[in-house]
C-alpha positions in Angstrom: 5.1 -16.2 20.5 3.9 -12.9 18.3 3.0 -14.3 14.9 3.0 -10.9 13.4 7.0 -10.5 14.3 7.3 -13.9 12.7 4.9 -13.2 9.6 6.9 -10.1 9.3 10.2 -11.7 9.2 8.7 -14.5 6.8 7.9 -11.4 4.7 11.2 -9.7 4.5 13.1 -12.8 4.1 11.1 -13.7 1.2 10.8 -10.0 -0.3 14.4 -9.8 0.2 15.3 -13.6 -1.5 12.7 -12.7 -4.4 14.5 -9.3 -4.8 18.0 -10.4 -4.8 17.6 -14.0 -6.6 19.0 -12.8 -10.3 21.7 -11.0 -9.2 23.5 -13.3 -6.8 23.0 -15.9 -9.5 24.3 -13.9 -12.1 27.2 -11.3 -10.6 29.1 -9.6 -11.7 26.7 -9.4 -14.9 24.2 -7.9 -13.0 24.4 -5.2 -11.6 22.8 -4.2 -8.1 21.1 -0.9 -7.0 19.9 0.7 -3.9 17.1 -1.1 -4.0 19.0 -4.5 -3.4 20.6 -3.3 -0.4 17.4 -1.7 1.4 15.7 -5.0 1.5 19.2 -6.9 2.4 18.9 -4.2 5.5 15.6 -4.5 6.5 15.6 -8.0 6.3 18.6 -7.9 9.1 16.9 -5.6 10.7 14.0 -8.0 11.4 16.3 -10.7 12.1 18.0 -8.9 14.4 14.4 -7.8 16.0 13.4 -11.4 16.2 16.7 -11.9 17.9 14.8 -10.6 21.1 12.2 -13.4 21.4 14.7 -15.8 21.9 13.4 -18.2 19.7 15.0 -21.7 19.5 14.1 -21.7 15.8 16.4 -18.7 14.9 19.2 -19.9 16.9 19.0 -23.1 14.2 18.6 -21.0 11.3 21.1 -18.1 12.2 23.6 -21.4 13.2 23.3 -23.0 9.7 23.8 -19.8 8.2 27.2 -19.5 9.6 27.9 -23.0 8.8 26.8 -22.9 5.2 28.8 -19.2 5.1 32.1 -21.2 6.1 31.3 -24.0 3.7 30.4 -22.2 0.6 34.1 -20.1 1.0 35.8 -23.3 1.6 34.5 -25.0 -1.2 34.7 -22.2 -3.6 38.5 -21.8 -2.3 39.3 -25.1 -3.4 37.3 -25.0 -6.7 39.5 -22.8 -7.9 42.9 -24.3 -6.8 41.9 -27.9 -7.9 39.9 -27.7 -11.0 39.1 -31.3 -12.9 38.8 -32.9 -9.8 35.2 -34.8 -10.6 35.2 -35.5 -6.3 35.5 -32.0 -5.6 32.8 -31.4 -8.0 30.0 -33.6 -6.3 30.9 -31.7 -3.2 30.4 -28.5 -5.0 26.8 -29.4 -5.8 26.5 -29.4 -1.7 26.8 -25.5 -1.5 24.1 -24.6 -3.8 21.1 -25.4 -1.8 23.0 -23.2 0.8 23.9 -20.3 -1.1 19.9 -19.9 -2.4 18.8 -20.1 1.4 21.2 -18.0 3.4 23.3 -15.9 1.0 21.0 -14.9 -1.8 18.4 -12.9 0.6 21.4 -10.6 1.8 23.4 -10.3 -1.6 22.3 -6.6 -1.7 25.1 -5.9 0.8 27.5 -6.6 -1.7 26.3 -3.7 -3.4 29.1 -2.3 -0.9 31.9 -4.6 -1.0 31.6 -5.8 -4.7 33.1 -9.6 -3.6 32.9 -12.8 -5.1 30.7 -15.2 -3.9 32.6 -17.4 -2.3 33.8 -14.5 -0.4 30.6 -12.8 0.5 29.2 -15.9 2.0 31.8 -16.3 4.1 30.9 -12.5 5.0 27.4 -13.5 5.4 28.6 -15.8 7.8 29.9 -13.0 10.1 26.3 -11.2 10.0 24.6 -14.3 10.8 26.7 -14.9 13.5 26.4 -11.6 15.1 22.7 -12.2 15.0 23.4 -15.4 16.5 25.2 -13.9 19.2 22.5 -11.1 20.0 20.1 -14.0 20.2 22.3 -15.7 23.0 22.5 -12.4 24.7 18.9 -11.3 24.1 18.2 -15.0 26.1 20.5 -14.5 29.0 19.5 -11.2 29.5 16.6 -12.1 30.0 16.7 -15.6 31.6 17.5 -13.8 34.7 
């Protein structure tokens, strides 16, 4: 295993998080520049070249990032059809922890689309899972 690719993507994800924290936590009040979205991109960049090693690790966090994509819209979409609900709002709490870990580092992308959160996650979800699936190629290509 190259620990520079892995420093390097260590680097980027946290360059990226650090970058992007304020303004997933406060949009739309906050607005996002160029900036924002050059880190979001070269953060999947390196994801996408760690996707070549094959690495067990990145199929876990790649996998939780779609999971948490799909939970954070789901819970978001029923936030706001059953409000008052104090149930609904202890499982609300569950989607934080996610949203700081997976979504925040590529909120610069939104920069484009200009979504909710609820609805970028579930975006987020997508790019993770492409990742995901390059990683499964990457490993059966060569496997072989």
């Amino acid at each position: 295993m190259n620990y520079n690719t892995l420093l390097l993507l260590v680097a980027s994800y946290l360059l990226a998080f650090s970058l992007n924290f304020m303004p997933s936590i406060k949009h739309p009040d906050l607005n996002l520049n160029i900036f924002h979205l050059m880190f979001t991109i070269l953060f999947i960049a390196i994801l996408i070249l760690y996707s070549k090693k094959g690495i067990r690790t990145l199929r876990i966090f790649t996998l939780t990032g779609v999971i948490s994509g799909v939970l954070i819209f789901m819970i978001t979409a029923f936030e706001h059809t059953m409000r008052n609900h104090i149930i609904l709002e202890g499982i609300s709490s569950i989607q934080y922890p996610f949203y700081f870990i997976f979504t925040t580092p590529v909120f610069g992308g939104n920069l484009l689309f200009d979504l909710n959160y609820g609805t970028y996650s579930l975006l987020t979800s997508l790019i993770y899972g492409a990742v995901l699936g390059l990683d499964i190629y990457f490993e059966r290509k060569y496997a072989t």
